[in-house]
mmCIF file as Biopython writes it, N, C-alpha, C and O atoms, coordinates in Angstrom:
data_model
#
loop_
_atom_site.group_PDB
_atom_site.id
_atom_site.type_symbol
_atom_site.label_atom_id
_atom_site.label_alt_id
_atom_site.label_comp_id
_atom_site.label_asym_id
_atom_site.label_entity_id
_atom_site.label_seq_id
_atom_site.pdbx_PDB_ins_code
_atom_site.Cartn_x
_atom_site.Cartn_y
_atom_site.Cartn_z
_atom_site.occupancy
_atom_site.B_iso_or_equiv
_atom_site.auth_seq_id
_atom_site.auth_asym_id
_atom_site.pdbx_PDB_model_num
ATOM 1   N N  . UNK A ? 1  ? 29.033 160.106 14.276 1.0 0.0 1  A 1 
ATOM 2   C CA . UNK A ? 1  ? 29.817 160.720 13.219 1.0 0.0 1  A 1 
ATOM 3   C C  . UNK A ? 1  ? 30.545 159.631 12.431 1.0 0.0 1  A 1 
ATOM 4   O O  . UNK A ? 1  ? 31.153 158.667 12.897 1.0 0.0 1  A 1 
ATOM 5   N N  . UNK A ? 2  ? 30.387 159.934 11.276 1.0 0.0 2  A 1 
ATOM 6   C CA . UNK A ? 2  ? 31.535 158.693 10.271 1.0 0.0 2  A 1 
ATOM 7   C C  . UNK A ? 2  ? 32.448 159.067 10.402 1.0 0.0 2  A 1 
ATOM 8   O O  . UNK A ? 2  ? 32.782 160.241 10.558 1.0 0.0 2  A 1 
ATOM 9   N N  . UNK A ? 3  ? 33.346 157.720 10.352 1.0 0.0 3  A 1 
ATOM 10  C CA . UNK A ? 3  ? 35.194 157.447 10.567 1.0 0.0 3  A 1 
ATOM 11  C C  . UNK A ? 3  ? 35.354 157.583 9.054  1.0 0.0 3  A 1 
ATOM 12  O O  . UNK A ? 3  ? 34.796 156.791 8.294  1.0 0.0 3  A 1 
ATOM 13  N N  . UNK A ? 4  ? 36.320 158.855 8.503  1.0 0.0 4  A 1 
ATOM 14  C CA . UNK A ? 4  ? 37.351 158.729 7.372  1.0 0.0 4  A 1 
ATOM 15  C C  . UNK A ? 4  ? 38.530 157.602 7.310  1.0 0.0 4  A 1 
ATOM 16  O O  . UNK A ? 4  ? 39.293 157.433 8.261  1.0 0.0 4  A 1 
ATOM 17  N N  . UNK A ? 5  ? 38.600 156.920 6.219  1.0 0.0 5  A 1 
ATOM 18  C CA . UNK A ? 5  ? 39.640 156.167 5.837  1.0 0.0 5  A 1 
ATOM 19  C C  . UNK A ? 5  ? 41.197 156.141 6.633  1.0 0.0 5  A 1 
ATOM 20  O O  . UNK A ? 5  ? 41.650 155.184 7.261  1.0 0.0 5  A 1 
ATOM 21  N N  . UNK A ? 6  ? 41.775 157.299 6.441  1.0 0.0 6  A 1 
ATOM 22  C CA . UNK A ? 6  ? 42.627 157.640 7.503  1.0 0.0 6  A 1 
ATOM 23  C C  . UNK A ? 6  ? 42.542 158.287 9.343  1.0 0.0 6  A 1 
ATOM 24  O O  . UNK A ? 6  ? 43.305 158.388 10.304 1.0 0.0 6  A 1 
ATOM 25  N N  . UNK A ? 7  ? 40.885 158.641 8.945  1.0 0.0 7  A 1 
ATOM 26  C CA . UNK A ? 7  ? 40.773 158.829 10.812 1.0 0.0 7  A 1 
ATOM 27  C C  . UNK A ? 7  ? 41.272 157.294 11.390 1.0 0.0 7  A 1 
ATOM 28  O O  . UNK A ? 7  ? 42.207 157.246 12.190 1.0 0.0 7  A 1 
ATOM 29  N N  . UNK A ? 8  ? 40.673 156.203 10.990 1.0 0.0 8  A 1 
ATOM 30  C CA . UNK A ? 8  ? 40.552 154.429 11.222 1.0 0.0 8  A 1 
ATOM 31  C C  . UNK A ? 8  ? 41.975 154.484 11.321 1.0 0.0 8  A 1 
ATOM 32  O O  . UNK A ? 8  ? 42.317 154.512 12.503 1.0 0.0 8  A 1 
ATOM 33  N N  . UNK A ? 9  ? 42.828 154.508 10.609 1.0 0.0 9  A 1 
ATOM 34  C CA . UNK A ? 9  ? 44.542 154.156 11.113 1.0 0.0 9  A 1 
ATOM 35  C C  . UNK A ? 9  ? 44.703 154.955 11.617 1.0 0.0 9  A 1 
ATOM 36  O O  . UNK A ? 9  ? 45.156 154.526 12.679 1.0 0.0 9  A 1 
ATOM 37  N N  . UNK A ? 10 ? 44.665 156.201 11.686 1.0 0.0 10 A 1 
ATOM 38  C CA . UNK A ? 10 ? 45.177 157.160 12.930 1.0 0.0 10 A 1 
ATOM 39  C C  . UNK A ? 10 ? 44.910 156.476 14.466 1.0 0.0 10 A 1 
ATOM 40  O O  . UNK A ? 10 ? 45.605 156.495 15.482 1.0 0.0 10 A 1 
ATOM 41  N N  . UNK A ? 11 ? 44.041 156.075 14.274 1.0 0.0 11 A 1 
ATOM 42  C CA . UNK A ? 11 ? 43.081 155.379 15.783 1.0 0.0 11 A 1 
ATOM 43  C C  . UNK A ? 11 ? 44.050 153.737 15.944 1.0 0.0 11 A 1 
ATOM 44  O O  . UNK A ? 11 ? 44.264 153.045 16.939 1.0 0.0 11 A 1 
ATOM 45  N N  . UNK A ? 12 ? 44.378 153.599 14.783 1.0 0.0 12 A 1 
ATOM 46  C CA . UNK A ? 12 ? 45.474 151.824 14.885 1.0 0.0 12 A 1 
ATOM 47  C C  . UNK A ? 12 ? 46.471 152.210 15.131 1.0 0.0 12 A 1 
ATOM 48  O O  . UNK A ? 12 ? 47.321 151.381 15.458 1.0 0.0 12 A 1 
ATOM 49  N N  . UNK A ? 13 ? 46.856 153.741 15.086 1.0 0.0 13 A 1 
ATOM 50  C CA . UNK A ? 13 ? 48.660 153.279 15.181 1.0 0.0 13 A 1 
ATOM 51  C C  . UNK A ? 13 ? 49.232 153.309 16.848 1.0 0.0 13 A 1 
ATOM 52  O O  . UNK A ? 13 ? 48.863 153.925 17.848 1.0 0.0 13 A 1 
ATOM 53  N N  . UNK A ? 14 ? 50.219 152.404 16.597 1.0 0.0 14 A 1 
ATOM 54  C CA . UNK A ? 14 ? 50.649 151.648 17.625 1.0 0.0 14 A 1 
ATOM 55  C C  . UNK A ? 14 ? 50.378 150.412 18.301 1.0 0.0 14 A 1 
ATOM 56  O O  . UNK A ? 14 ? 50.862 149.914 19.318 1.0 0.0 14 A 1 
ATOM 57  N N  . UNK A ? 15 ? 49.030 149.836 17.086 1.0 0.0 15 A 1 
ATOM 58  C CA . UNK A ? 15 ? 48.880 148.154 17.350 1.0 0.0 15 A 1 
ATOM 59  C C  . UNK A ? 15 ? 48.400 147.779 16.614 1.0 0.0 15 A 1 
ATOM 60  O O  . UNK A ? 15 ? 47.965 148.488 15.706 1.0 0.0 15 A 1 
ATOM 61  N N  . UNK A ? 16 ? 48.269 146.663 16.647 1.0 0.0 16 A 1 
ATOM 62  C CA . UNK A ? 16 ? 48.238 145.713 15.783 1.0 0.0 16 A 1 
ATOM 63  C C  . UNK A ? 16 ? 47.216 145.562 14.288 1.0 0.0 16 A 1 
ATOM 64  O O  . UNK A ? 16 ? 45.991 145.458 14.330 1.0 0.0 16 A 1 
ATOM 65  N N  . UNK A ? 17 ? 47.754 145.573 13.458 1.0 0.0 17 A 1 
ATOM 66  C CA . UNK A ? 17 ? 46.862 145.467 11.736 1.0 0.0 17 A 1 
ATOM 67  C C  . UNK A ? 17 ? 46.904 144.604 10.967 1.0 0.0 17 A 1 
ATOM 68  O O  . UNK A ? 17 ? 47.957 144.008 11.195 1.0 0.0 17 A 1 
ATOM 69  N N  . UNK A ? 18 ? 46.395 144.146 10.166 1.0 0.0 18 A 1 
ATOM 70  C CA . UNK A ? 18 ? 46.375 142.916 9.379  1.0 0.0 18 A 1 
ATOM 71  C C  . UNK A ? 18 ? 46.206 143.688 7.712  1.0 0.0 18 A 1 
ATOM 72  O O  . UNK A ? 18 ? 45.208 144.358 7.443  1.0 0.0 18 A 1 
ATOM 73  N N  . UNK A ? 19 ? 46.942 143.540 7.056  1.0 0.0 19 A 1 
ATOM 74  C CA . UNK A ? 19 ? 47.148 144.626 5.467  1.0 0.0 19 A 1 
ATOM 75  C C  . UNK A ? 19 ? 47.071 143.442 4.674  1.0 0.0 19 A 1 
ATOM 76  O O  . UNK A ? 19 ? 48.075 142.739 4.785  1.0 0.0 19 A 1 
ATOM 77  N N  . UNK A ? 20 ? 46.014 142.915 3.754  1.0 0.0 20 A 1 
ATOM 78  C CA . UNK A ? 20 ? 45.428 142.557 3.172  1.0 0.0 20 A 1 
ATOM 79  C C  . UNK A ? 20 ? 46.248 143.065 1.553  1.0 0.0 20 A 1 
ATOM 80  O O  . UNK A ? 20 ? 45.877 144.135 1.070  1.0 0.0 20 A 1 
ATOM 81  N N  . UNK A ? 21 ? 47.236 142.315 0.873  1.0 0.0 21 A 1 
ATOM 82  C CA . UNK A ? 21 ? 47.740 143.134 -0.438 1.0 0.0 21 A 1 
ATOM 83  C C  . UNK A ? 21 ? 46.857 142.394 -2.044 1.0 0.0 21 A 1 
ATOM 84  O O  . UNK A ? 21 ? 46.115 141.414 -1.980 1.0 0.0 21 A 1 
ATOM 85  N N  . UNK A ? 22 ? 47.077 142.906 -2.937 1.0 0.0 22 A 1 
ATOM 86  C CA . UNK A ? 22 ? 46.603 142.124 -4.234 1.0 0.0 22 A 1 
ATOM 87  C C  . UNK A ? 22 ? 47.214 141.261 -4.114 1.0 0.0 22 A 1 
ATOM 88  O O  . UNK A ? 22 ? 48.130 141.150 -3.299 1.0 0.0 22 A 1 
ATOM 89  N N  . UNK A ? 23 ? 46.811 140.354 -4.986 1.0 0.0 23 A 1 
ATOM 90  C CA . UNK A ? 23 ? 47.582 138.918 -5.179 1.0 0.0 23 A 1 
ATOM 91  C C  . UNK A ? 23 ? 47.445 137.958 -3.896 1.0 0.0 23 A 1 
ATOM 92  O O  . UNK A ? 23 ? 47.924 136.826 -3.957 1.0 0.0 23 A 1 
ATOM 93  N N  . UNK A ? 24 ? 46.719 138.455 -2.602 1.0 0.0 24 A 1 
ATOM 94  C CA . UNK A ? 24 ? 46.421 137.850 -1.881 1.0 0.0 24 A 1 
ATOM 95  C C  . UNK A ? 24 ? 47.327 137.809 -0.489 1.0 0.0 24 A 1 
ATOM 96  O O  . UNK A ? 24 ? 46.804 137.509 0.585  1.0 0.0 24 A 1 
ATOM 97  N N  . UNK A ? 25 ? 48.664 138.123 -0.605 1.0 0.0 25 A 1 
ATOM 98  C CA . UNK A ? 25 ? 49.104 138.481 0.072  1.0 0.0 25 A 1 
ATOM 99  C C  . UNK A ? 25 ? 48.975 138.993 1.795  1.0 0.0 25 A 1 
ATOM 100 O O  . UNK A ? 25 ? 48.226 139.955 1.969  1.0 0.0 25 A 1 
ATOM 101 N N  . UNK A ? 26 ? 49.344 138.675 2.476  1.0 0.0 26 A 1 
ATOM 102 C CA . UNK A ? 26 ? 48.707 139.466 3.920  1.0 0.0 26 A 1 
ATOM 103 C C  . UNK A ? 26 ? 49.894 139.414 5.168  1.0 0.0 26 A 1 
ATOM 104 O O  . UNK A ? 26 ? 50.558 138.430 5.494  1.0 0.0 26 A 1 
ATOM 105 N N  . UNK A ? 27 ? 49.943 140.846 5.776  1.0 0.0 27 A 1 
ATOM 106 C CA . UNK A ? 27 ? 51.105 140.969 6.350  1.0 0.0 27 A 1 
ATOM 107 C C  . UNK A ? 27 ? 49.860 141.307 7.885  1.0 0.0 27 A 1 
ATOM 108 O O  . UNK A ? 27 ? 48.751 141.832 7.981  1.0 0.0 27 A 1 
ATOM 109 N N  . UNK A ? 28 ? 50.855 140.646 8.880  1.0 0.0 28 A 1 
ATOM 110 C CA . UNK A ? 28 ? 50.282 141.569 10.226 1.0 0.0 28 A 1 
ATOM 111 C C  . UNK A ? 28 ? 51.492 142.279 11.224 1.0 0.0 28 A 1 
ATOM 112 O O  . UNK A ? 28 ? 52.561 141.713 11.452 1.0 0.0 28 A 1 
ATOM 113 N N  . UNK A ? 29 ? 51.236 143.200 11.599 1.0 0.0 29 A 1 
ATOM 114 C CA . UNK A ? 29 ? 52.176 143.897 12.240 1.0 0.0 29 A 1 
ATOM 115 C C  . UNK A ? 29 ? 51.416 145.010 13.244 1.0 0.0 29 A 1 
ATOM 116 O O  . UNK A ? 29 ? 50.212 145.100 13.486 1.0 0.0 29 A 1 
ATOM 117 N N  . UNK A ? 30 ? 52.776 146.007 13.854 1.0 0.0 30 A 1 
ATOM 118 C CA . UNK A ? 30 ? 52.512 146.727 14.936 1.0 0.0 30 A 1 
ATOM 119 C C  . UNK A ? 30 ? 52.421 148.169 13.843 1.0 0.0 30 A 1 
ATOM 120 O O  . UNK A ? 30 ? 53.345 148.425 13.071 1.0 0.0 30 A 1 
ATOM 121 N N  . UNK A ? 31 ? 51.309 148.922 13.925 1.0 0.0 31 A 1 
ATOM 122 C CA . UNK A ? 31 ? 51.308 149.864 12.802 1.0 0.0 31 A 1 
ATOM 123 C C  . UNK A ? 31 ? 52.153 151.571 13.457 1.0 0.0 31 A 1 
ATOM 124 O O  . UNK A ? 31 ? 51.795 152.355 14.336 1.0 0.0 31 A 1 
ATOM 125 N N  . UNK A ? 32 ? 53.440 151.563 12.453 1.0 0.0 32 A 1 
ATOM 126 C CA . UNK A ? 32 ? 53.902 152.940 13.353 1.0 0.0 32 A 1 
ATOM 127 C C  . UNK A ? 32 ? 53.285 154.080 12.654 1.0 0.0 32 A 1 
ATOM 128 O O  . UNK A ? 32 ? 53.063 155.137 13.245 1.0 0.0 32 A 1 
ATOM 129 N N  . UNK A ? 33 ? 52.974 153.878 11.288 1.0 0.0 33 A 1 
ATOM 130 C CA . UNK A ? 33 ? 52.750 155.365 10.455 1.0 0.0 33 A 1 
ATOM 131 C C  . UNK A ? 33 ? 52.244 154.835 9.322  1.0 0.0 33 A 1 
ATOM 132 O O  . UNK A ? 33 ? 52.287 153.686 8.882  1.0 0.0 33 A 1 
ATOM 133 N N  . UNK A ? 34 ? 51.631 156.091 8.802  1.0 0.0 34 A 1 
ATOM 134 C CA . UNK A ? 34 ? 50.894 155.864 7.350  1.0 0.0 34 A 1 
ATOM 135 C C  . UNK A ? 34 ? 50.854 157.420 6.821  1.0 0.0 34 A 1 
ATOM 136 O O  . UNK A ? 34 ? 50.872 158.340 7.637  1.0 0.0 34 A 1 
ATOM 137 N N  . UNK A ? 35 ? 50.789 157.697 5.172  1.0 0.0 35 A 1 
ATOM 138 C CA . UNK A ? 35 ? 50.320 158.749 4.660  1.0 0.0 35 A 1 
ATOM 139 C C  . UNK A ? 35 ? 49.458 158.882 3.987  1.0 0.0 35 A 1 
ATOM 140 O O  . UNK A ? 35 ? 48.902 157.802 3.786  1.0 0.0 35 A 1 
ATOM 141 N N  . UNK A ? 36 ? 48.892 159.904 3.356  1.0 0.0 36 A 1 
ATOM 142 C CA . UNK A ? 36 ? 47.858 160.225 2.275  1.0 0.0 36 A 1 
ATOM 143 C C  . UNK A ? 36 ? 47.529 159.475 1.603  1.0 0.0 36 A 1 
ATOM 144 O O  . UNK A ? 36 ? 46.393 159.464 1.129  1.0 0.0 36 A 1 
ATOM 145 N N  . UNK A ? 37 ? 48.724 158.322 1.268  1.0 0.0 37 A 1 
ATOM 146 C CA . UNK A ? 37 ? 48.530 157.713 -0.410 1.0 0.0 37 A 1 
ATOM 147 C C  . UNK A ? 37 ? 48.233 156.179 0.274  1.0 0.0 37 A 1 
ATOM 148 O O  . UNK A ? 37 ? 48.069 155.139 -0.365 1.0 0.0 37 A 1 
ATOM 149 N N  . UNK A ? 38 ? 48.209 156.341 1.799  1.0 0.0 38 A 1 
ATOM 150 C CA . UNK A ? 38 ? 47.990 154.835 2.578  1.0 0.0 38 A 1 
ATOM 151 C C  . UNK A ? 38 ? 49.410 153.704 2.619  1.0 0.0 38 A 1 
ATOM 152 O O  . UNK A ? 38 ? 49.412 152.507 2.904  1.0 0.0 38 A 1 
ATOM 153 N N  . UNK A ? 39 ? 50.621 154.650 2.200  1.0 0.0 39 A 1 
ATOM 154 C CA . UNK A ? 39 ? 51.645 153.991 2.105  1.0 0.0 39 A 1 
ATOM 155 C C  . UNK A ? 39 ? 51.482 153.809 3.718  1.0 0.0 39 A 1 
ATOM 156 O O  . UNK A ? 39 ? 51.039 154.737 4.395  1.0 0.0 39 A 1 
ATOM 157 N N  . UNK A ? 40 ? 51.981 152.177 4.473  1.0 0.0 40 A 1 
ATOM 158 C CA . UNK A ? 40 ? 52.161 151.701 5.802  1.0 0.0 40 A 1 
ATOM 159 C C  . UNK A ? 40 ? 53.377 151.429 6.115  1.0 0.0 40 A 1 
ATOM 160 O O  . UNK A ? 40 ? 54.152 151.076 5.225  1.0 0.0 40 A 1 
ATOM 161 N N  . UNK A ? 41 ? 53.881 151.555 7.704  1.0 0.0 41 A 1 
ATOM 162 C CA . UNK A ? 41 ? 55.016 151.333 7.944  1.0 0.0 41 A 1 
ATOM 163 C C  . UNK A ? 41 ? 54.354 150.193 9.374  1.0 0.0 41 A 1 
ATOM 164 O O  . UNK A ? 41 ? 53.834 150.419 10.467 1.0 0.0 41 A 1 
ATOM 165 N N  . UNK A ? 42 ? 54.638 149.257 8.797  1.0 0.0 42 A 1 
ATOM 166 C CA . UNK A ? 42 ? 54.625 148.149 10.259 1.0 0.0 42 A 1 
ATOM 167 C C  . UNK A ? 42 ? 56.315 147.782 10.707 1.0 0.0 42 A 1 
ATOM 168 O O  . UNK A ? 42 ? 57.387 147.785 10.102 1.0 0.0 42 A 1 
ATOM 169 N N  . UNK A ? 43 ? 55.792 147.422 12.357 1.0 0.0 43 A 1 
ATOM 170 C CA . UNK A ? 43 ? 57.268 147.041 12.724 1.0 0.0 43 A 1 
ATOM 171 C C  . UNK A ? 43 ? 56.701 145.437 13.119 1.0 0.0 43 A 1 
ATOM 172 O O  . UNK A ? 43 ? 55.592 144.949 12.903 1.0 0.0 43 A 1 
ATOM 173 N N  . UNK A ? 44 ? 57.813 144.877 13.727 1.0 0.0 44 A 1 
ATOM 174 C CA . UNK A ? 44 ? 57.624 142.898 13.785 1.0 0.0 44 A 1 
ATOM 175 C C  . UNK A ? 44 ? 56.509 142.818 12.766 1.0 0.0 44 A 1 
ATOM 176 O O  . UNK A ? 44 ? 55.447 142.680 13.373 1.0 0.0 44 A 1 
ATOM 177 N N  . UNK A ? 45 ? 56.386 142.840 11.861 1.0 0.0 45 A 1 
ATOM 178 C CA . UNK A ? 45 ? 55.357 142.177 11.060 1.0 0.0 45 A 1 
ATOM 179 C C  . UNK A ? 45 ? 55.656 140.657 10.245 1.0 0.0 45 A 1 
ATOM 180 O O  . UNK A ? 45 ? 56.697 140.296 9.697  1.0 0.0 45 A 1 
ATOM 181 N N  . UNK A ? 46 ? 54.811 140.182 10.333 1.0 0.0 46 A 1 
ATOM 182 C CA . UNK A ? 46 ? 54.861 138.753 9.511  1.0 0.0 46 A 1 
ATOM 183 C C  . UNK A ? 46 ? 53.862 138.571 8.681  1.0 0.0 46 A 1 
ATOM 184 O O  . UNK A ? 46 ? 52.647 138.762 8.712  1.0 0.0 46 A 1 
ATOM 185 N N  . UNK A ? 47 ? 54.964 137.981 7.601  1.0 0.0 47 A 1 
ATOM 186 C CA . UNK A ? 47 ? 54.020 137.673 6.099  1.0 0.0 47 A 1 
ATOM 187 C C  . UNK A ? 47 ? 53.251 136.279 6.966  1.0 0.0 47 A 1 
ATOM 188 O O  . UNK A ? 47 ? 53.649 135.340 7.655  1.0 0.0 47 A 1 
ATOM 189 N N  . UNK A ? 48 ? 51.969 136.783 6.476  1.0 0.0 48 A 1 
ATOM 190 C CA . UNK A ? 48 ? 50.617 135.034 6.896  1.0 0.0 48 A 1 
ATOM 191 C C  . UNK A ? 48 ? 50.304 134.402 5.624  1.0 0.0 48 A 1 
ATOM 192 O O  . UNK A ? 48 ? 50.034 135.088 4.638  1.0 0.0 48 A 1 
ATOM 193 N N  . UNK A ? 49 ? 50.323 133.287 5.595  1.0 0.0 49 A 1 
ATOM 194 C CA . UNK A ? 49 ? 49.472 132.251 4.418  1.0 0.0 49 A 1 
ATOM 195 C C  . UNK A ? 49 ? 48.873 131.346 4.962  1.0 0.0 49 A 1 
ATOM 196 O O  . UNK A ? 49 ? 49.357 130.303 5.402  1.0 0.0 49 A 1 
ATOM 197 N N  . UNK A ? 50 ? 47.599 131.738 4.968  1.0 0.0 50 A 1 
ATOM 198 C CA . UNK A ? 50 ? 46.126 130.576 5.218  1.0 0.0 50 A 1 
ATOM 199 C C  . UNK A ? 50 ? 46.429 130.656 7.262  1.0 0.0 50 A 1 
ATOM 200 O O  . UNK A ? 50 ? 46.390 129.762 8.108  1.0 0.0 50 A 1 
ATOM 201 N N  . UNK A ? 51 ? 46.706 132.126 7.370  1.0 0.0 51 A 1 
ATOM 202 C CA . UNK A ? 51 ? 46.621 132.538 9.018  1.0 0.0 51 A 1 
ATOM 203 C C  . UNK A ? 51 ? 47.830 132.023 9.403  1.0 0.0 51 A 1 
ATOM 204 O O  . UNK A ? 51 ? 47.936 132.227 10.612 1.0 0.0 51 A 1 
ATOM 205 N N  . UNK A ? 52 ? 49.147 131.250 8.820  1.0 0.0 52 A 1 
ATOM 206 C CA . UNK A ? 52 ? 50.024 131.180 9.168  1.0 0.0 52 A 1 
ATOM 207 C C  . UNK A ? 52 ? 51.332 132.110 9.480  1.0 0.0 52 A 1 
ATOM 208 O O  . UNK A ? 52 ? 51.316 133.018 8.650  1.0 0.0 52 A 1 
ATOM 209 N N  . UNK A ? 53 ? 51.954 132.183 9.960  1.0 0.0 53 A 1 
ATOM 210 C CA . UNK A ? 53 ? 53.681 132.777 9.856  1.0 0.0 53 A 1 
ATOM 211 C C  . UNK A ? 53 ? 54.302 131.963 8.740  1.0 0.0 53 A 1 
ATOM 212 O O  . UNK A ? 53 ? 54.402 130.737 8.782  1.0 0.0 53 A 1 
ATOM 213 N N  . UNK A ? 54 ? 54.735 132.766 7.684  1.0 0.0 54 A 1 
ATOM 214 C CA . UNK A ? 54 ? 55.354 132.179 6.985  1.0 0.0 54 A 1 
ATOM 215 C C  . UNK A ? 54 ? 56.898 132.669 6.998  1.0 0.0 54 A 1 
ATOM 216 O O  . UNK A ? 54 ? 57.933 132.027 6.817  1.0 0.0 54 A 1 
ATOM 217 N N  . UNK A ? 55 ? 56.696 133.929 7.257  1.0 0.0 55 A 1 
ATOM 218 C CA . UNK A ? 55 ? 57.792 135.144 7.771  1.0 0.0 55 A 1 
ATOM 219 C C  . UNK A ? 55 ? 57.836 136.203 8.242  1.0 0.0 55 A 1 
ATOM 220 O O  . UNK A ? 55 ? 56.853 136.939 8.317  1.0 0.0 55 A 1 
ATOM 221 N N  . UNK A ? 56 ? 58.994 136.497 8.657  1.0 0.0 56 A 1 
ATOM 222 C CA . UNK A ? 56 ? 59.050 137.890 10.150 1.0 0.0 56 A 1 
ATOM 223 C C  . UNK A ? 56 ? 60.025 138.725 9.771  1.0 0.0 56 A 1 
ATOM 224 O O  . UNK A ? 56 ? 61.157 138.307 9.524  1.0 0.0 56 A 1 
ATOM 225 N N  . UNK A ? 57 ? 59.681 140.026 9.682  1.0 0.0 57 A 1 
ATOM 226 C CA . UNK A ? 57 ? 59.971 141.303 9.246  1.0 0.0 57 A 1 
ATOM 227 C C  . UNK A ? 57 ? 60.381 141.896 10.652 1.0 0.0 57 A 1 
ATOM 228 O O  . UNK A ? 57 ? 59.768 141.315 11.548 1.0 0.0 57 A 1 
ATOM 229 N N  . UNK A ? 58 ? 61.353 143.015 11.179 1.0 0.0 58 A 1 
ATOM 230 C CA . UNK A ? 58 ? 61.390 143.854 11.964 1.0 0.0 58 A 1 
ATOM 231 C C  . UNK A ? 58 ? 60.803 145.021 11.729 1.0 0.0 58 A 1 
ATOM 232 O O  . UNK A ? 58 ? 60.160 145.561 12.629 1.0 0.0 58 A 1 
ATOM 233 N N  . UNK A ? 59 ? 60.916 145.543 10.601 1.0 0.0 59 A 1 
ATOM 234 C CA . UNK A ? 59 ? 60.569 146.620 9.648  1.0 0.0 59 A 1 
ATOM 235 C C  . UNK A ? 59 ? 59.980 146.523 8.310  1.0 0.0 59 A 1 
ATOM 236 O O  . UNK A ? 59 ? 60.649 146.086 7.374  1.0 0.0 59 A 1 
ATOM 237 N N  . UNK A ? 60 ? 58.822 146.888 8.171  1.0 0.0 60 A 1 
ATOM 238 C CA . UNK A ? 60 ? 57.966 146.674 6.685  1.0 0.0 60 A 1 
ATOM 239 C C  . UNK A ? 60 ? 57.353 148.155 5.923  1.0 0.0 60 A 1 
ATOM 240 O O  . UNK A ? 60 ? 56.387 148.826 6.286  1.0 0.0 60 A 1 
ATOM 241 N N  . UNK A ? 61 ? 57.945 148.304 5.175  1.0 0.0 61 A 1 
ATOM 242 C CA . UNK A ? 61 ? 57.048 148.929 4.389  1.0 0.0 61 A 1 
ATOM 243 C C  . UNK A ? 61 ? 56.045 148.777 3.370  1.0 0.0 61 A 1 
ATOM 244 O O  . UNK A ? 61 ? 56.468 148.258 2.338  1.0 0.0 61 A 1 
ATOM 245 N N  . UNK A ? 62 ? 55.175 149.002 3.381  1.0 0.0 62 A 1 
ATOM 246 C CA . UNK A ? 62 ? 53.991 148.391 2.232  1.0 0.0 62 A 1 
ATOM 247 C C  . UNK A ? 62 ? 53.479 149.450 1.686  1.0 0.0 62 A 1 
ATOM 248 O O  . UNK A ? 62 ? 53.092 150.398 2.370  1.0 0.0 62 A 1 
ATOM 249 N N  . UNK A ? 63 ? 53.385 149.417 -0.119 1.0 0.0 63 A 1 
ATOM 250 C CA . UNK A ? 63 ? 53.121 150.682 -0.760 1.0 0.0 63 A 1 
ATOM 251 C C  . UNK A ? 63 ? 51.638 150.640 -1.093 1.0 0.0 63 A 1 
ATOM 252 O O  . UNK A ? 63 ? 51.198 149.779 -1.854 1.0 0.0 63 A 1 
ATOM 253 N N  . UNK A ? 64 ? 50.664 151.798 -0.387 1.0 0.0 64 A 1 
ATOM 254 C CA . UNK A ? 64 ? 49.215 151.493 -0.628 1.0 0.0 64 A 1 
ATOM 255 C C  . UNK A ? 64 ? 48.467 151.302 -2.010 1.0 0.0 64 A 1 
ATOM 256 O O  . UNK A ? 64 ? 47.280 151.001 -2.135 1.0 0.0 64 A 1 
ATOM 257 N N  . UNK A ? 65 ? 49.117 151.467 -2.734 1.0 0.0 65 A 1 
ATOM 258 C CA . UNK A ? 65 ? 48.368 151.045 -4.309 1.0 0.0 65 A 1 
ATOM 259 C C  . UNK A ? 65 ? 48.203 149.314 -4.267 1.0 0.0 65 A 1 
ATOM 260 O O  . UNK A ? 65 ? 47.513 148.685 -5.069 1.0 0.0 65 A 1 
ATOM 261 N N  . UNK A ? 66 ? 48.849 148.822 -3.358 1.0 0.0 66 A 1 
ATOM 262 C CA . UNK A ? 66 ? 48.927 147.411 -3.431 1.0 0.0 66 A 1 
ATOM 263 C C  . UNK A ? 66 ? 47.798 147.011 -2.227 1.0 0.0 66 A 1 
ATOM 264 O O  . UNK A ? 66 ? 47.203 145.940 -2.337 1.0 0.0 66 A 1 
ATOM 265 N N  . UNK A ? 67 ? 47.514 147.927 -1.045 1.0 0.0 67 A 1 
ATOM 266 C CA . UNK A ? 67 ? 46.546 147.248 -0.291 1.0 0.0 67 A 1 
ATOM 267 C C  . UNK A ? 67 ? 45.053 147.583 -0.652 1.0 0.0 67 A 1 
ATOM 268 O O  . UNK A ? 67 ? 44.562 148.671 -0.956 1.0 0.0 67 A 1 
ATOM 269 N N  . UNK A ? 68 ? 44.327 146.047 -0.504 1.0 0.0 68 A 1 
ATOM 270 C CA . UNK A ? 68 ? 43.207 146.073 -0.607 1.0 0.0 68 A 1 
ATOM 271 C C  . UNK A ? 68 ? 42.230 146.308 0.941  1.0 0.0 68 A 1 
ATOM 272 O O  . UNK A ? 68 ? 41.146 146.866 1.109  1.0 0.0 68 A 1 
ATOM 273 N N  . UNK A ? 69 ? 42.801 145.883 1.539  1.0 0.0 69 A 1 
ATOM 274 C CA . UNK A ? 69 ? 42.571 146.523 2.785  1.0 0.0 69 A 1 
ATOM 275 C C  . UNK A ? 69 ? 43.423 146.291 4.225  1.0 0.0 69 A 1 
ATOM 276 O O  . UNK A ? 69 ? 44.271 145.450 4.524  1.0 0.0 69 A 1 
ATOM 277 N N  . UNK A ? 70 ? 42.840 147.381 4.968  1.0 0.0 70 A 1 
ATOM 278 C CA . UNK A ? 70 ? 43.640 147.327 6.310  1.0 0.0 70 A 1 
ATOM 279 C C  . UNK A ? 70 ? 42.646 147.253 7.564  1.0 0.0 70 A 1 
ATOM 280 O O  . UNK A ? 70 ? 41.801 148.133 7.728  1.0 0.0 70 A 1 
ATOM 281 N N  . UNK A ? 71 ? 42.800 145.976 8.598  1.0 0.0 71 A 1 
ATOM 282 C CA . UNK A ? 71 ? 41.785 145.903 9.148  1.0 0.0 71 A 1 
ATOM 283 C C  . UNK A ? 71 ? 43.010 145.755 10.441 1.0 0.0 71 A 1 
ATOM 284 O O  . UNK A ? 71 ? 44.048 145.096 10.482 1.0 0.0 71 A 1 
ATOM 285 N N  . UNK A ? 72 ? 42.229 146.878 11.645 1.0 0.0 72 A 1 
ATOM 286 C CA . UNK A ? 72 ? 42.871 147.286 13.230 1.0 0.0 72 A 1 
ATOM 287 C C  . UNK A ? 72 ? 42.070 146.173 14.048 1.0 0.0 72 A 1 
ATOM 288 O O  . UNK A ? 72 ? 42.215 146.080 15.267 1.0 0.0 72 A 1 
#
C-alpha cells in the first residue's frame, strides 16, 4: 500500500527528522506534531550548515510553505 505525505510523519513523530527549508536551510530535531498545511513542531532541534550544529533550539516551529522536504 502507498504511504500519504502525512501517513510518513505520523509514523516520525517522536524521533528524529531532518526539515530541509528554501534557501537551503536545514533544521534536525525530535518531531512532536505536524498539521494539514505540514506546519512542524520539533523539540532540541539544531539549525545544520554543511551537516554541522550551527545552533540549538529547545522548541522550533517551522512553517510548511517553507519546507522542501522532511526526511524521518
Amino acid at each position: 500500500m502507498t504511504s500519504r505525505p502525512l501517513d510518513v510523519l505520523n509514523d516520525a513523530l517522536n524521533k528524529p527528522v531532518i526539515a530541509r527549508l528554501k534557501g537551503g536551510r536545514e533544521f534536525r530535531g525530535e518531531l512532536k506534531g505536524y498539521d494539514i498545511h505540514m506546519n512542524l513542531v520539533l523539540d532540541n532541534a539544531e539549525e545544520l550548515k554543511e551537516g554541522v550544529c550551527v545552533k540549538k533550539y529547545s522548541s522550533l516551529i517551522v512553517r510548511g510553505d517553507n519546507i522542501v522536504y522532511v526526511s524521518p
